[in-house]
C-alpha positions in Angstrom: 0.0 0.0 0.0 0.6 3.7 -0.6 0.4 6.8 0.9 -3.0 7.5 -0.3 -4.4 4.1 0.2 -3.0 4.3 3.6 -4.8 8.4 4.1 -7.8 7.0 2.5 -7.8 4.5 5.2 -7.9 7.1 7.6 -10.8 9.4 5.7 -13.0 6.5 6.3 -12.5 7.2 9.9 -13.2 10.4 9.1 -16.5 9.9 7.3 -17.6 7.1 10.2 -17.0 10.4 12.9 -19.0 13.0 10.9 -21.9 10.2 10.9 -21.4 10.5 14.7 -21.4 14.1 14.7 -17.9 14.4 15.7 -15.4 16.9 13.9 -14.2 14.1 11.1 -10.7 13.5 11.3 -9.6 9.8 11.0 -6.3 8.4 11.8 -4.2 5.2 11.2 -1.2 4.3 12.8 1.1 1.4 10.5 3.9 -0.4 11.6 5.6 -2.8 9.3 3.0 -2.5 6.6 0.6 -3.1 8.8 -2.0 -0.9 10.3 -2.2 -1.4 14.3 -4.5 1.5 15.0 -7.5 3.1 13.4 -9.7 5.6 14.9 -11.4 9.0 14.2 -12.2 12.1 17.1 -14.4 11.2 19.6 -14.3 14.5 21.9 -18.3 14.9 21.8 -18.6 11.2 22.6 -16.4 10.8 25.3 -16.3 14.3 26.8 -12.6 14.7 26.6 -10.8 17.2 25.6 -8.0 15.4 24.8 -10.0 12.7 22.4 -8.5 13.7 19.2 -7.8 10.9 16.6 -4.1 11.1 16.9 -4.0 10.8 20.8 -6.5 7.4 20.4 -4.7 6.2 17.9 -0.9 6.7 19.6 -2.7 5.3 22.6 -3.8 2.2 20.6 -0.8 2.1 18.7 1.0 1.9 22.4 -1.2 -0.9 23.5 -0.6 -3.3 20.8 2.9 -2.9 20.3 3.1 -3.3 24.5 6.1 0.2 23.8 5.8 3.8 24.1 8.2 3.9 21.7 6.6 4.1 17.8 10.0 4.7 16.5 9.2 2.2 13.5 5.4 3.6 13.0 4.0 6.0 9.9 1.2 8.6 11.2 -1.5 9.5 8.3 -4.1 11.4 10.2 -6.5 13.7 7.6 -5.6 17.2 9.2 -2.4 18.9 10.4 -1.6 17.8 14.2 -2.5 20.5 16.6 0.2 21.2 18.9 -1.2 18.8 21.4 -0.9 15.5 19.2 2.5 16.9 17.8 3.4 17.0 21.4 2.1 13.2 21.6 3.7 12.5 18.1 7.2 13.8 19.5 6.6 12.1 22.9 6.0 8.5 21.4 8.7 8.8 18.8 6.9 8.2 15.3 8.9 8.3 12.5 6.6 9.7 10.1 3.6 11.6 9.6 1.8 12.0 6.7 -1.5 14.2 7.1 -4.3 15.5 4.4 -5.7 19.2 5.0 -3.9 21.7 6.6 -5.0 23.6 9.5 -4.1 27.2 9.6 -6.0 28.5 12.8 -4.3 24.9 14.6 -1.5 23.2 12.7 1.6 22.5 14.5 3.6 21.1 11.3 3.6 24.4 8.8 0.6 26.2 9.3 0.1 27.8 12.5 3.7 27.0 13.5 6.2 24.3 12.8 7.0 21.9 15.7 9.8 20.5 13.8 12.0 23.8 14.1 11.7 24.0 17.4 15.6 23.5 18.4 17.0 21.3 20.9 14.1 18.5 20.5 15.6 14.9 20.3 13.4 13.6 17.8 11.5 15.2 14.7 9.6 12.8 12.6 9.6 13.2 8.6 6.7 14.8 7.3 4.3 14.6 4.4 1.8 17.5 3.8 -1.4 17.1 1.1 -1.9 13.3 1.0 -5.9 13.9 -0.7 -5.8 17.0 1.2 -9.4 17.8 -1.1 -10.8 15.1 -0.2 -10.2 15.9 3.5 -10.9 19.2 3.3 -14.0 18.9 2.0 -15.1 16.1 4.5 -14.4 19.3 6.8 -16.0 21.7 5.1 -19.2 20.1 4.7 -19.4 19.0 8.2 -19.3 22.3 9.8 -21.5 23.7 7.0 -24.3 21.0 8.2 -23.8 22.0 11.7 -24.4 26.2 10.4 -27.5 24.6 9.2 -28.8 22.5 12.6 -27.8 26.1 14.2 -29.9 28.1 12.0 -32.7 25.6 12.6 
């Protein structure tokens, strides 16, 4: 598999949290050409905060791997970390991410600010920006315009 068969992976988890009314970002975590986590945001389900896709899925990742350590693990999550999961993404040491949309009011990887040039880190995982980033924009986009309409209602 590729990059975009692994993102589109993770826009499915997207697609199954907009049906759950949750902001829909998906995320996959692969080790060894194989995927070992697979989730999507679950803040509105769980009441959390800190229930974004990427947290779950490193969490996940974590569990089945019995490490803390993802030092061998790709990241493909369908928008741009926020600074808390690239905090988590540094923490747990993946070795790569690979997101779809960018986020410029959040993104920690480019848009907002880039976590990566912070000096004096000891790890900084390789990055790869745009994978179907219309495709997951638009999931975005037409998520938060359905919810402008429930308001209006």
């Amino acid at each position: 598999m590729n990059d975009k068969d692994y993102m589109n992976l993770a826009i499915n988890e997207a697609k199954a949290a907009f049906q759950e009314n949750e902001v829909p970002i998906g995320c996959v975590i692969i080790h060894k050409d194989k995927v070992i986590a697979s989730t999507h945001n679950r803040k509105e389900q769980l009441n959390r905060a800190t229930a974004h896709a990427e947290i779950l899925a490193i969490e996940q990742a974590c569990m089945v791997l019995n490490d803390w350590r993802l030092d061998d693990c790709a990241l493909y999550v369908t928008l741009e970390p926020c600074p808390m999961c690239a905090g988590a993404i540094f923490l747990s040491r993946i070795k790569r991410v690979v997101f779809g949309a960018f986020d410029p009011k959040g993104g920690a990887y480019g848009s907002n600010f880039d976590m990566n040039s912070v000096p004096r880190l000891n790890h900084y995982p390789m990055i790869t920006s745009g994978v179907e980033k219309d495709m997951c924009g638009e999931l975005l986009k037409d998520f938060f315009k359905v919810k402008r309409q429930k308001d209006r209602e």
